[in-house]
C-alpha positions, -999 to +999 in steps of 0.1 A: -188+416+787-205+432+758-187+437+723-190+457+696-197+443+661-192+459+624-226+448+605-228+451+566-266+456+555-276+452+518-292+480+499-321+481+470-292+506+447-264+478+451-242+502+475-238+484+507-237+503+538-212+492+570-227+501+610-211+497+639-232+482+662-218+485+700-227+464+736-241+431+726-235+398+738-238+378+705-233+380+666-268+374+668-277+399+688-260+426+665-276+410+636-314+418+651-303+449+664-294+460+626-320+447+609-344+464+636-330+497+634-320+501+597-345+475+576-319+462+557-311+427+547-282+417+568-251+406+542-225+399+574-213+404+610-178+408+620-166+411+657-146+447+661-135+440+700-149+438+735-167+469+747-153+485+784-116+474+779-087+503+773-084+497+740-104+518+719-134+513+699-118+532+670-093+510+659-104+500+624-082+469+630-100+435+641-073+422+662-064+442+693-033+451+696-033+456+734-036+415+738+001+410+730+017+402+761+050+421+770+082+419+745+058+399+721+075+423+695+113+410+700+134+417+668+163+394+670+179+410+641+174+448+653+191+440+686+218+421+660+227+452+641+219+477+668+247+456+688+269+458+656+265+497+653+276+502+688+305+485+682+317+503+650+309+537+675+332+520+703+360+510+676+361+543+658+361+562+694+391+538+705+412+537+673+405+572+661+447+582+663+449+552+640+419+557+617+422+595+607+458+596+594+451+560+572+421+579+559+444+608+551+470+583+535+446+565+514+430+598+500+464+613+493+466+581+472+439+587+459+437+616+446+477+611+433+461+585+413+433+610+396+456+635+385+479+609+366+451+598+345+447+629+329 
């Protein structure tokens, strides 16, 4: 399966320019098919991904994203505080004739104790 392979050439004026060179077999391959087409001294050859998968050819990343396998992206502590969160929903919905008139206690106490401080 051919692959596509990002190929920096050297200029004369010191700015080097980056090509994408797409379906060859070998870093080798993409390193003649540079210097052929451009005439440029070849400075490196990096791998971009395989050529004729899904993933696209655009992804300026050089390790696919598409080879993680199912639930490779498990975040123990998410599922921790997203657990945690539906219980504070489940204990405010079940003790909410409890809750409101302590809440309405404490800021009557509250606010009593603002008033004597000035």
């Amino acid at each position: 399966m051919a692959s596509d392979y990002e190929v920096l050439l050297k200029r004369d004026n010191g700015l080097n320019k980056t090509v994408i060179i797409t379906d060859c077999y070998s870093e080798h391959e993409a390193r003649e098919t540079a210097e052929s087409m451009y005439g440029m001294e070849v400075l490196r050859v990096l791998w971009r991904g395989r050529t004729g998968d899904n993933s696209s050819s655009s992804n300026d990343s050089y390790s696919s994203t598409s080879d993680r396998s199912f639930g490779g992206d498990f975040d123990a502590l998410g599922v921790i505080g997203l657990l945690a969160f539906l219980f504070v929903i489940y204990f405010f919905i079940t003790f909410w004739y409890v809750i409101i008139p302590i809440g309405l206690i404490c800021f009557v106490i509250w606010s009593c104790t603002l008033s004597d401080d000035d």
